[in-house]
C-alpha positions as CSV (number, residue, x, y, z in Angstrom):
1,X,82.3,29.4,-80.6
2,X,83.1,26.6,-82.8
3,X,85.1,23.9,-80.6
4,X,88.0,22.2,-82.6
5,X,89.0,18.7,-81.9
6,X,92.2,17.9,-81.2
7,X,93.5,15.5,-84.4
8,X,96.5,13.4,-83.9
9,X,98.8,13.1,-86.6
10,X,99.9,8.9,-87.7
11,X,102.6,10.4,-89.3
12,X,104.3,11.8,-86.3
13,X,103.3,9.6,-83.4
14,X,106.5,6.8,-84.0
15,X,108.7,9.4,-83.4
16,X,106.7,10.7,-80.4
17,X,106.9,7.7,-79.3
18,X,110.5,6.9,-79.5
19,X,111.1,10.0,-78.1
20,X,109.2,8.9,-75.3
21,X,110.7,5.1,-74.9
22,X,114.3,7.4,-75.3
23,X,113.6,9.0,-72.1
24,X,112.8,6.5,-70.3
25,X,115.7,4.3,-71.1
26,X,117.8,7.5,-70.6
27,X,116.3,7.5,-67.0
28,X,116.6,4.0,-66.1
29,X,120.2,3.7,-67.5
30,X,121.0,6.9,-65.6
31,X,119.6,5.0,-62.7
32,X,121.8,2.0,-63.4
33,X,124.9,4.6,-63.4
34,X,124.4,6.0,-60.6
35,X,124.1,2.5,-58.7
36,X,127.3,1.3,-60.4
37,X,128.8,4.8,-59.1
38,X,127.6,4.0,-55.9
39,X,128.7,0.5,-55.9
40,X,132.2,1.3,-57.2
41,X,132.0,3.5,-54.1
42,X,131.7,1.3,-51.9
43,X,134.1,-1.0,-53.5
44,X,136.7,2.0,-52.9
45,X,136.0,2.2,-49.3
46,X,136.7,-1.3,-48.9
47,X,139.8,-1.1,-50.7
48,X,138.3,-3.9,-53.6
49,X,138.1,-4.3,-57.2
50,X,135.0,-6.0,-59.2
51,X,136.3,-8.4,-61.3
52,X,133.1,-8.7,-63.9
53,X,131.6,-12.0,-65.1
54,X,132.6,-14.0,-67.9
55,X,135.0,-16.8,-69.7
56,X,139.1,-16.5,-69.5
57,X,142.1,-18.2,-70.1
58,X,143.1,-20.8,-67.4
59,X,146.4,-22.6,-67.1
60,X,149.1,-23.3,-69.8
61,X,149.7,-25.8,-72.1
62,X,153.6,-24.6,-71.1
63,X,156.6,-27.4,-71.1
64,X,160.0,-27.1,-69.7
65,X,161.7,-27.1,-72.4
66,X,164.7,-25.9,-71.2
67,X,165.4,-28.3,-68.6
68,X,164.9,-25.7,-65.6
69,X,163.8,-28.9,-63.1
70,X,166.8,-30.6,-64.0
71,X,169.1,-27.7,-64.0
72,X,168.1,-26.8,-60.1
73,X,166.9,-29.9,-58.6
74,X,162.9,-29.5,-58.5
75,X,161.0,-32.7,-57.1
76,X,157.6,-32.2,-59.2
77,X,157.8,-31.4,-63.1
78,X,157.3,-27.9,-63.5
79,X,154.2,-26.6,-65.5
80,X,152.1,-29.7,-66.0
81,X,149.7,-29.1,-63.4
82,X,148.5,-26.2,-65.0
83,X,147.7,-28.2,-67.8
84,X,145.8,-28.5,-70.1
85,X,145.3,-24.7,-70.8
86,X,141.2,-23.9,-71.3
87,X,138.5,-21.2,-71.4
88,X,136.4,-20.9,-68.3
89,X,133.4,-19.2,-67.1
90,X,133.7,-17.1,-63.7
91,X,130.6,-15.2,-62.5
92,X,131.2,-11.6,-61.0
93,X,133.0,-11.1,-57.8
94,X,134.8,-8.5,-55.8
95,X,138.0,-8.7,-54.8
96,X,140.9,-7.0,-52.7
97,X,143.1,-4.6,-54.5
98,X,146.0,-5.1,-52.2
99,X,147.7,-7.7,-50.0
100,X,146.0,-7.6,-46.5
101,X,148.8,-5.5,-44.6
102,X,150.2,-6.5,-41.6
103,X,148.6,-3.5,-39.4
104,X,145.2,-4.8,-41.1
105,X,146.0,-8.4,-39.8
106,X,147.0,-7.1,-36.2
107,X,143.8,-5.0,-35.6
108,X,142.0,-8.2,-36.5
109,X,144.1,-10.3,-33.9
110,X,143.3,-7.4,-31.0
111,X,139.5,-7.7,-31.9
112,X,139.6,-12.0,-31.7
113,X,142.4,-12.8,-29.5
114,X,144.2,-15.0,-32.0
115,X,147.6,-16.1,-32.0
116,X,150.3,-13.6,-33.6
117,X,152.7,-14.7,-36.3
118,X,155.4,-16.1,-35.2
119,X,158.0,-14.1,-36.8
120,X,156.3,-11.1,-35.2
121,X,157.5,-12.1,-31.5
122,X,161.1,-13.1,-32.9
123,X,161.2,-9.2,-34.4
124,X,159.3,-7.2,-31.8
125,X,156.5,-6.4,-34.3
126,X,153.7,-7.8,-31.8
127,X,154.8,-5.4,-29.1
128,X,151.9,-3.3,-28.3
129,X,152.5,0.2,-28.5
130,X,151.0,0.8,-24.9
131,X,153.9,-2.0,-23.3
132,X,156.4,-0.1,-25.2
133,X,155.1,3.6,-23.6
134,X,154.9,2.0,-20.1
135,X,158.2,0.1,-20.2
136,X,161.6,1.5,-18.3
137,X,164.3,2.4,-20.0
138,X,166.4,-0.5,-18.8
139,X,163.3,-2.3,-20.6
140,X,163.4,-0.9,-23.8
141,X,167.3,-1.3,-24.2
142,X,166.5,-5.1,-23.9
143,X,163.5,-5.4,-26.8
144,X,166.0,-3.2,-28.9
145,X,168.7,-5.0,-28.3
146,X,167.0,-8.7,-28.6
147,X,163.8,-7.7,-30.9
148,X,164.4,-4.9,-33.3
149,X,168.0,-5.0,-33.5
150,X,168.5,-1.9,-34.0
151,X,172.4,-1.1,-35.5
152,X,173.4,1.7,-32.6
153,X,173.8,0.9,-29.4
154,X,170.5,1.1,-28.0
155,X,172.3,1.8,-24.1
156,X,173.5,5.2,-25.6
157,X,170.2,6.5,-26.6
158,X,167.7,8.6,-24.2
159,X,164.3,7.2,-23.8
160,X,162.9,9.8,-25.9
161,X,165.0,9.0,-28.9
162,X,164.8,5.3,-28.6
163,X,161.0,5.2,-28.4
164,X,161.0,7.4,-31.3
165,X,163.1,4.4,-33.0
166,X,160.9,1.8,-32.5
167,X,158.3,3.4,-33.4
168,X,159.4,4.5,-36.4
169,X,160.5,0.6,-37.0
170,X,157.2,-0.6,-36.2
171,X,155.3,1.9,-38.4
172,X,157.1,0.9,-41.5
173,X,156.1,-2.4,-40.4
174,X,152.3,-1.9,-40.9
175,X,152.3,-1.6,-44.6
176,X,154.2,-4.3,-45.6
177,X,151.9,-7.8,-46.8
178,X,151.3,-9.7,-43.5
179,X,153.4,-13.4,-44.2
180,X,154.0,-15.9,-41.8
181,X,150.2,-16.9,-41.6
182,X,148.6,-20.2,-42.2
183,X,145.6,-21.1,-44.9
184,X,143.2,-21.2,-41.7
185,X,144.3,-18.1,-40.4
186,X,143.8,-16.4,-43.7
187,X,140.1,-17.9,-44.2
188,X,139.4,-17.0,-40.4
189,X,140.5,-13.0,-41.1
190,X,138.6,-13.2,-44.2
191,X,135.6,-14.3,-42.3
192,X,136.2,-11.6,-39.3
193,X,136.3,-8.9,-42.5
194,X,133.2,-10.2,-44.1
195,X,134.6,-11.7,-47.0
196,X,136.4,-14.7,-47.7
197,X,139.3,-16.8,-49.5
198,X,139.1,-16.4,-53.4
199,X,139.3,-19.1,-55.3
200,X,141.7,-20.2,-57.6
201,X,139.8,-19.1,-60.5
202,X,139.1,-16.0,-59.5
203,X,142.8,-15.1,-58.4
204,X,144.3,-16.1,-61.6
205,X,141.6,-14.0,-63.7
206,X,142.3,-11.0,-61.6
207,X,145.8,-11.4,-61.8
208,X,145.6,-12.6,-65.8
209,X,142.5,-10.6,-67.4
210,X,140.4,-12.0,-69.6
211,X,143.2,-13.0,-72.4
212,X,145.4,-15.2,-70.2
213,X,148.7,-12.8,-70.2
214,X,151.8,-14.5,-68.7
215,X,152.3,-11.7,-65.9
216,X,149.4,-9.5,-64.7
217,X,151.2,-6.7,-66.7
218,X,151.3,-8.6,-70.1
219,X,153.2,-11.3,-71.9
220,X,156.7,-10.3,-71.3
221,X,159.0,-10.8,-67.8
222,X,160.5,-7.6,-66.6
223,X,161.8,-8.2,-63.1
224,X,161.6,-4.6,-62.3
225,X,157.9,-4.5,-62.8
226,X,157.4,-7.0,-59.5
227,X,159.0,-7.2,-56.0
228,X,161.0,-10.1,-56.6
229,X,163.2,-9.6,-53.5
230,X,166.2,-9.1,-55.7
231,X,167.0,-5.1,-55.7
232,X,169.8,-4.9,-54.5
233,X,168.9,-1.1,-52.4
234,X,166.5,-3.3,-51.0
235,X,166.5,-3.7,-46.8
236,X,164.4,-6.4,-46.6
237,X,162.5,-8.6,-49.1
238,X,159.0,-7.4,-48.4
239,X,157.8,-3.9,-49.5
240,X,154.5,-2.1,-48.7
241,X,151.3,-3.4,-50.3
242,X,150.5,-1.4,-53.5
243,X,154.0,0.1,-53.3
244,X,155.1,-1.4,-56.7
245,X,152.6,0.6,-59.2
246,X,154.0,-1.8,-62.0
247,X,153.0,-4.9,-60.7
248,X,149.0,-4.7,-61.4
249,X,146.7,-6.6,-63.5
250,X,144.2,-5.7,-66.3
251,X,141.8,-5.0,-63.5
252,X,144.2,-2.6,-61.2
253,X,144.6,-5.4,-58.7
254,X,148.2,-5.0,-57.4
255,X,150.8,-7.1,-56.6
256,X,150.1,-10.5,-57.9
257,X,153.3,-11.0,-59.5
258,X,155.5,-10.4,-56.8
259,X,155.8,-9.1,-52.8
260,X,154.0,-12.0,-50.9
261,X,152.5,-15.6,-52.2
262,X,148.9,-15.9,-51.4
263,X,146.7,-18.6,-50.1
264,X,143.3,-19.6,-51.8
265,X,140.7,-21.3,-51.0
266,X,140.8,-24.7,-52.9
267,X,142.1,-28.0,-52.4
268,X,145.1,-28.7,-55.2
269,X,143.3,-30.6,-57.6
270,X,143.8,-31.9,-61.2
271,X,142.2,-29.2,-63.7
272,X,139.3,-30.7,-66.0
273,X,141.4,-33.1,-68.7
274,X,144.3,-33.4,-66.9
275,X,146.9,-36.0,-67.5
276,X,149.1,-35.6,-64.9
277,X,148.9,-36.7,-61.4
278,X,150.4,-36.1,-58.2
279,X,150.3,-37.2,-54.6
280,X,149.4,-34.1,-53.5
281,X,146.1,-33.7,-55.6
282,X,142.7,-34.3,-53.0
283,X,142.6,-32.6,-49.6
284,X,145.8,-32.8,-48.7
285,X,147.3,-29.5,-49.6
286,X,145.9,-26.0,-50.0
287,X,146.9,-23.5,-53.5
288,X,148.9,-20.8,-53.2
289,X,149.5,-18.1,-55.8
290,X,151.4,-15.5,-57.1
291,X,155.2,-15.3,-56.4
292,X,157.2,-14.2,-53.4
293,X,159.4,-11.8,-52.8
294,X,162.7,-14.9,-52.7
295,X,166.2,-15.1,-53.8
296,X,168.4,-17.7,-55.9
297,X,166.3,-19.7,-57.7
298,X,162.8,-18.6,-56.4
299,X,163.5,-15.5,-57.7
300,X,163.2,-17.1,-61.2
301,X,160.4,-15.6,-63.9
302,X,158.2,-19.2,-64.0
303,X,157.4,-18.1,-60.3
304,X,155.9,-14.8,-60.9
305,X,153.7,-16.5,-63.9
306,X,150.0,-16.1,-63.1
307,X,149.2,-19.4,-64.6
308,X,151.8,-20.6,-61.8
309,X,150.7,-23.8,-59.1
310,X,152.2,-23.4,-55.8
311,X,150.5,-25.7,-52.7
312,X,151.0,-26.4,-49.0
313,X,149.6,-28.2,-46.6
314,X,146.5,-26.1,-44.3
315,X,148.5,-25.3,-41.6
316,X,152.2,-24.2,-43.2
317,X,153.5,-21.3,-42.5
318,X,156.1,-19.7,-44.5
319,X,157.4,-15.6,-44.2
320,X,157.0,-15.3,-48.0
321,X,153.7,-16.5,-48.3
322,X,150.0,-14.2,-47.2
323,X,147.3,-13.7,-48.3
324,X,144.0,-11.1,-50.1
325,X,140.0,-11.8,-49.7
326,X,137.4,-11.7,-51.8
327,X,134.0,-11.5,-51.9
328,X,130.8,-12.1,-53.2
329,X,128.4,-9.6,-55.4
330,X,125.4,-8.8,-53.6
331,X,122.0,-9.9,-55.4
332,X,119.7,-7.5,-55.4
């Protein structure tokens, strides 16, 4: 029996080959889907948002125009230290969808031992839930009374019904932003979580996208689209994090516009081809973004711009002001 040769046709072998290179690809980029999948995963679980790499719009080349320092008394110039607006390169990082929330900050300062906010031990919030369980009666009527406030008359409730009270209180307490915090306490939770501070780069091109918009939500003010503090149903200033679905950047990072201000990491420094100077620029005072929930004049639109300079010294505290972390991508 005659034995054949196998012959291999020219003609055809390109196209076996692309074939070929096609599957591979196929595979390797169904690798790379999957690992983004997983990634984006694990982004979930930690409640963050990848903000990919690449140039956006920094600052403003904004001017007051309208005489808004003169018209309520502002120190510094508005606008000019956002100057002069410019395209900027940011690699990749992650960072936190929400505000950290005030139950997020508390099991933090049961793990270290640190110091509680301030306002929280004028308003009962740092009560443990164990001190309130074991008090007496007589004991609870007095953290009621002094702490929570509560509007009935504490002395004509049963235990039962009071403890259900301030519990209730206190659990409507642990979504809202935690405030009230200093830049080092910020960085030092951020460290305790495995992340850290962004910076200011970062936060404005999560809260502005790659275009620059004026608000995280586009170019136009709408104070319904932001916790400004203003509505009038509104009990208290704050609201849960993530509770105002409008107020979210390009990216789905949420509440950048409005609820609390947020500490970054930099010094407040003079952006590249600056003109303007100020007192405050070197390692003197700390950036803070984004606007907080305020009233009268703080409750203006040029403080919910995302392009907006706020700064404080390290170790302020103010109830209006909190914070988010960031962190890095991991290099594989």
């Amino acid at each position: 029996m005659r034995r054949t040769r196998a012959t291999i046709s020219w003609e055809r072998t390109p196209f076996a080959i692309f074939l070929l290179v096609t599957a591979l690809l196929l595979g390797i980029l169904s690798g790379c889907d999957k690992q983004q999948a997983n990634d984006q995963d694990v982004l979930l679980e930690l409640g963050m948002v990848h903000i990919p790499p690449g140039e956006f719009i920094l600052g403003s080349n904004k001017t007051d125009d309208s005489g808004i320092q003169q018209r309520y008394g502002f120190v510094a110039p508005l606008f000019v230290d956002e100057h002069p607006q410019q395209k900027v390169f940011v690699p990749g990082f992650h960072i936190d969808r929400l505000e950290v929330s005030s139950i997020e900050y508390k099991r933090y300062l049961i793990d270290t031992g640190a110091p509680d906010p301030a306002h929280w031990i004028q308003n009962g919030y740092n009560v443990r839930p164990d001190v309130l369980r074991n008090a007496s009666l007589e004991r609870l009527q007095f953290i009621a009374t002094n702490y929570f406030q509560i509007e009935d008359d504490p002395g004509r409730l049963g235990r039962d019904e009071l403890m259900e009270r301030l519990e209730t209180i206190q659990t409507s307490r642990d979504a809202l932003p935690v405030s009230g915090v200093s830049w080092f306490d910020a960085a030092s939770y951020c460290r305790w979580a495995g992340k850290r501070l962004p910076t200011e780069r970062e936060w404005e091109k999560a809260a502005r996208g790659a275009y620059g918009w004026e608000y995280p939500w586009g170019q136009e003010w709408d104070d319904k689209k932001a916790n400004t503090g203003e509505a009038p149903d509104q009990a208290t200033p704050l609201v849960p994090v993530g509770a105002t679905a409008t107020d979210a950047s390009p990216y789905g990072v949420q509440d950048m516009a409005g609820n609390v201000s947020e500490w970054v990491e930099d010094w407040y420094q003079p952006y590249p081809g600056a003109t303007y100077q100020s007192d405050m620029y070197g390692k003197v005072h700390k950036v803070i973004r984004g606007g907080g929930a305020g009233s009268g004049h703080y409750a203006l639109s040029t403080f919910f711009r995302s392009a907006r300079r706020a700064h404080a010294e390290p170790g302020a505290v103010s109830v209006d002001v909190g914070f988010r972390c960031a962190k890095d991508v991991a290099t594989k």
